[in-house]
LOPAVO-252856 format. One record per residue (C-alpha): residue number from 1; residue in three letters; z negated, y negated, x negated. Coordinates in pm, whole numbers, plus 32768, in hexadecimal, padded with zeros to 4 digits. Last residue first. Layout:
# residues N
REC, NUM, ALA, Z, Y, X
...
***
This chain:
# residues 189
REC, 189, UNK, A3F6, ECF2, 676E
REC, 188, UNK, A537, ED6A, 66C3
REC, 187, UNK, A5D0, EBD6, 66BF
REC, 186, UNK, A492, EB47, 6640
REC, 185, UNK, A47B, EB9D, 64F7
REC, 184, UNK, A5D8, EB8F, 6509
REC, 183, UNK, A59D, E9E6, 651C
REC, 182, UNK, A491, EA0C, 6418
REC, 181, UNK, A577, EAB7, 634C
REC, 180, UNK, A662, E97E, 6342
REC, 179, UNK, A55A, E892, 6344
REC, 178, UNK, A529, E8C0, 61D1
REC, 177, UNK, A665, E8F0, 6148
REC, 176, UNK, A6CB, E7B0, 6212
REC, 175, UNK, A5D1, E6F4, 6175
REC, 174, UNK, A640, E779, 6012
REC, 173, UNK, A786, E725, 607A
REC, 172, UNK, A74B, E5E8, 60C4
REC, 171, UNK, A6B5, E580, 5F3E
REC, 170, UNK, A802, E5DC, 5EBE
REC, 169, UNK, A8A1, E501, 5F9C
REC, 168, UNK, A80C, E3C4, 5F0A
REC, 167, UNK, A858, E409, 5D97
REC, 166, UNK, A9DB, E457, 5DDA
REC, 165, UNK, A9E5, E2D8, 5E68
REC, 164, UNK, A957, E24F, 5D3F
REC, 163, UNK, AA14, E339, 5C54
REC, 162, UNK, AB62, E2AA, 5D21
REC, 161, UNK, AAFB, E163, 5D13
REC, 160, UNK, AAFC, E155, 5BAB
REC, 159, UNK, AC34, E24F, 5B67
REC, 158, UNK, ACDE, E164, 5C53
REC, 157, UNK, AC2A, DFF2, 5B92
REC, 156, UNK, AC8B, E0A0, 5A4D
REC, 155, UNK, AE08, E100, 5AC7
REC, 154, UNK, ADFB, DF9B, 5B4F
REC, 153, UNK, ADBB, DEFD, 5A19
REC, 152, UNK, AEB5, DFC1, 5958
REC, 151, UNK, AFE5, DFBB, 5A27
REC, 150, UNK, AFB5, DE3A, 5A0F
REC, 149, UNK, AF5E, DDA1, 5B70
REC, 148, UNK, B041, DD47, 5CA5
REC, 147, UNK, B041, DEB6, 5D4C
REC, 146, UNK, AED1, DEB7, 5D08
REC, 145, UNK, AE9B, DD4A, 5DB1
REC, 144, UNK, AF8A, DDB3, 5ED0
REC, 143, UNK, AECF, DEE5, 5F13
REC, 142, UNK, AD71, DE4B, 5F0C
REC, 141, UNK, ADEB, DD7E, 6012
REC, 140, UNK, AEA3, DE91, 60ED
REC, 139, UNK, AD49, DF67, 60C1
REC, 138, UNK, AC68, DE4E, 6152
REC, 137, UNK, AB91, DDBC, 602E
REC, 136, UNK, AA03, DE07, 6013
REC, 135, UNK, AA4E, DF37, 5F36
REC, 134, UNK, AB52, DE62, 5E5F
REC, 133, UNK, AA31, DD4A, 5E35
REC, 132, UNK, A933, DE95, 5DC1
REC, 131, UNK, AA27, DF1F, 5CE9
REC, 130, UNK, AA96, DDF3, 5C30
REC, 129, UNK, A929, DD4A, 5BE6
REC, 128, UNK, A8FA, DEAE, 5B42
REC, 127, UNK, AA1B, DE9C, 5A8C
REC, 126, UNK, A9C8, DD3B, 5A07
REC, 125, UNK, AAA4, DC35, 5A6D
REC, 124, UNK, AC03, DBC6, 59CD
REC, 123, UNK, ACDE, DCE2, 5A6B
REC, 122, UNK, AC9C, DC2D, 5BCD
REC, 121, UNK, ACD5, DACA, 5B2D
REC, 120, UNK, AE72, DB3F, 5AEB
REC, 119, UNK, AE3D, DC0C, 5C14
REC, 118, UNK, ADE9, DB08, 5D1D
REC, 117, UNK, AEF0, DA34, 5CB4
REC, 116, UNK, AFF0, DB55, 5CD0
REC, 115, UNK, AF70, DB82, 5E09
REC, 114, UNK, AF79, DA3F, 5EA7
REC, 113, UNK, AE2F, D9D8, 5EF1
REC, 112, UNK, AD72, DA07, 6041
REC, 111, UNK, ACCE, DB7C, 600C
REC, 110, UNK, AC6C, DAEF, 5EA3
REC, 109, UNK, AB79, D9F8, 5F5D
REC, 108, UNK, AB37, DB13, 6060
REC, 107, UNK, AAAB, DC10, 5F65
REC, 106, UNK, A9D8, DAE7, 5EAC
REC, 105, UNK, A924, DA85, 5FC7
REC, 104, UNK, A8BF, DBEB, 6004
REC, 103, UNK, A865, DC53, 5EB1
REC, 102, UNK, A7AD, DADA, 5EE6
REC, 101, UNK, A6F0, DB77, 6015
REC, 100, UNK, A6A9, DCAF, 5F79
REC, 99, UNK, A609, DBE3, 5E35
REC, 98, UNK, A52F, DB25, 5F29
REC, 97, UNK, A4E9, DC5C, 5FDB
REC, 96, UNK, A45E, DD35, 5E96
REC, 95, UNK, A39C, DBE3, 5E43
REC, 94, UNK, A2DF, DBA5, 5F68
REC, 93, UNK, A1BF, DCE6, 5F39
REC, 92, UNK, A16C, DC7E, 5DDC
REC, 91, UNK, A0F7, DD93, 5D39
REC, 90, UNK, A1FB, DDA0, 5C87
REC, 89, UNK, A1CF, DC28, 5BB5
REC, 88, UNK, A1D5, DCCC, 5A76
REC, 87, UNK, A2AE, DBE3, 5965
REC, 86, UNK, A3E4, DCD8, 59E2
REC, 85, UNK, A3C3, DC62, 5B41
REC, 84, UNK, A3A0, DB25, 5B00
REC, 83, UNK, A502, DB2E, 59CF
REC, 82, UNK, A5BF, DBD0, 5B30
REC, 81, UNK, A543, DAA4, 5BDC
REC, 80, UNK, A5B0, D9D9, 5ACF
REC, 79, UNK, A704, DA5B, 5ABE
REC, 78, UNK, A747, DA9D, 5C0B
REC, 77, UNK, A70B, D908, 5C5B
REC, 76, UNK, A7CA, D8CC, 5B2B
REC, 75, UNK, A8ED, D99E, 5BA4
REC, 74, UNK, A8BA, D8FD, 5D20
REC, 73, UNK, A8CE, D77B, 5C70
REC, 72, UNK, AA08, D7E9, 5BA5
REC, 71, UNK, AABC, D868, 5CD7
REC, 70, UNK, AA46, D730, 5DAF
REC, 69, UNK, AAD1, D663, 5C90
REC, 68, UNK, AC32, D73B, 5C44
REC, 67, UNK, AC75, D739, 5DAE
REC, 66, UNK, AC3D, D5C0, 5DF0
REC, 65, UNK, AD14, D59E, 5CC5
REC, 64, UNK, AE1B, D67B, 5D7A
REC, 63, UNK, ADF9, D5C6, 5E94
REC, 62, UNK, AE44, D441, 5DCB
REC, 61, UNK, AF68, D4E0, 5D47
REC, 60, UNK, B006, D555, 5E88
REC, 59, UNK, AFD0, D404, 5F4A
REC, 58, UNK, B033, D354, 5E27
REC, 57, UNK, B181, D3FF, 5E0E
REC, 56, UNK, B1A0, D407, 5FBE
REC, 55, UNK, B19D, D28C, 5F73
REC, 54, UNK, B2D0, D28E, 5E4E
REC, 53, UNK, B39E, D36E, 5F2F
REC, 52, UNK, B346, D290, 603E
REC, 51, UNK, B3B6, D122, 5F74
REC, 50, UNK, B4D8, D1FB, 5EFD
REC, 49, UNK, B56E, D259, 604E
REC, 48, UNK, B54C, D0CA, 60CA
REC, 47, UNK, B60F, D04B, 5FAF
REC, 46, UNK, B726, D14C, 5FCB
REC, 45, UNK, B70B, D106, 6115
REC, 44, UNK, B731, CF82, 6108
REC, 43, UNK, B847, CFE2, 5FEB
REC, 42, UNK, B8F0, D09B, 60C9
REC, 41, UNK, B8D2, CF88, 61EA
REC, 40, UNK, B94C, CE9C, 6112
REC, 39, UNK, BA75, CF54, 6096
REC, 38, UNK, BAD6, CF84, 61F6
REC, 37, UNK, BAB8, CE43, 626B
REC, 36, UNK, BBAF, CDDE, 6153
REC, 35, UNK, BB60, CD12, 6026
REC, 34, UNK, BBE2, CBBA, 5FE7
REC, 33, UNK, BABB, CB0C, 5F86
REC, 32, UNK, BADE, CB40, 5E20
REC, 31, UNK, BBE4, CA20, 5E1A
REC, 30, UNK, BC39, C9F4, 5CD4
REC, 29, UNK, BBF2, C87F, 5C2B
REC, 28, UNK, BC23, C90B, 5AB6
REC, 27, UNK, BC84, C7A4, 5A53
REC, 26, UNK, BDEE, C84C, 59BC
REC, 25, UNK, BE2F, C912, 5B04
REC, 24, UNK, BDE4, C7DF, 5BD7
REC, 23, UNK, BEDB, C70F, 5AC9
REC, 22, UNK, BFF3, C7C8, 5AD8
REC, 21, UNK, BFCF, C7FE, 5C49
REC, 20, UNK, BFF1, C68B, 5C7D
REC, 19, UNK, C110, C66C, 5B97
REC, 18, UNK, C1DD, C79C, 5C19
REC, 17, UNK, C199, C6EC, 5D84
REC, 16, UNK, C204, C586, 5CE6
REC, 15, UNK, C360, C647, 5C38
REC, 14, UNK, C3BD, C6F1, 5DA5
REC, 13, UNK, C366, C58A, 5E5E
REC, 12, UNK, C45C, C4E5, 5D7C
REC, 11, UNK, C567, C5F2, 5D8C
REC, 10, UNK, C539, C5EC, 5F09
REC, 9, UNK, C590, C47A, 5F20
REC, 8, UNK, C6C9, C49C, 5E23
REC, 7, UNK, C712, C5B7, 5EF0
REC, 6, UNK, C726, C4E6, 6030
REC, 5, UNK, C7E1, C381, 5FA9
REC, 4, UNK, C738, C25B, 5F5D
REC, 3, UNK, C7CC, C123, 6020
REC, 2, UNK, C891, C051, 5F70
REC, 1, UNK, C837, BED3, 5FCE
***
């Protein structure tokens, strides 16, 4: 009996390996599980990166709702009491407060939002409403919120605050006249 010789042996198993990976790539039988530790780790942090991105979304859009509902509850609340004082309630004694109080409430609401936030609502309210939130602010606040509104709106709310603020030393003076020669009333005796 002849025995087979060595290439005719590797010729056979050459032609049976082409076969077999003939018909793999043919049945679409790939192997996907091939990947590298490092390409699963990327993807495990690629994974990972967009599951925060997406919860620090929520996060931020469920505050700025919260912001837009407590800032539409305090405008209503301003709006009626302002609509109670109007319909002739002055002589009560509470009221004046309970508006100071939300003046208040209101100055350190827009205090904690982002400037350019705060501005875009800012130039929405009454002048009025504006003045007396941007007299309860601290300066670097009120700053901010000007520097972040239309040149318009915050040369009104400037002239605004500026008349107010004109308006109160005028009235010193007048004191001062008066205890001024008082004072050198006393100076010769």
């Amino acid at each position: 009996m002849a025995r087979p010789s060595l290439l005719l042996l590797m010729a056979a198993a050459s032609a049976i390996a082409a076969v077999a990976n003939a018909a793999s790539i043919a049945t679409g039988d790939q192997d996907t599980s091939s990947k590298t530790r490092l390409g699963n780790s990327i993807e495990r942090d690629l994974s990972a990166r967009d599951q925060e991105a997406a919860k620090r979304q929520r996060a931020l859009d469920l505050r700025e709702q919260a912001a837009k509902a407590a800032e539409q509850r305090l405008a209503a609340s301003v709006e009626a009491q302002q609509k109670d004082a109007a319909a002739g309630a002055p002589g009560t004694p509470g009221a004046p407060a309970a508006a100071e109080a939300q003046f208040d409430e209101l100055a350190r609401i827009y205090q904690a939002m982002k400037p350019a936030k705060a501005a875009a609502v800012f130039e929405q309210l009454d002048m009025e409403v504006q003045m007396k939130v941007a007299q309860r602010m601290r300066p670097a606040s009120t700053a901010a919120i000007l520097a972040a509104m239309s040149p318009k709106g915050a040369a009104s709310l400037s002239m605004a605050l500026a008349r107010k603020s004109a308006a109160k030393p005028a009235a010193m003076p007048t004191a001062a006249a008066m205890a001024a020669p008082a004072g050198a009333a006393r100076k010769p005796g």
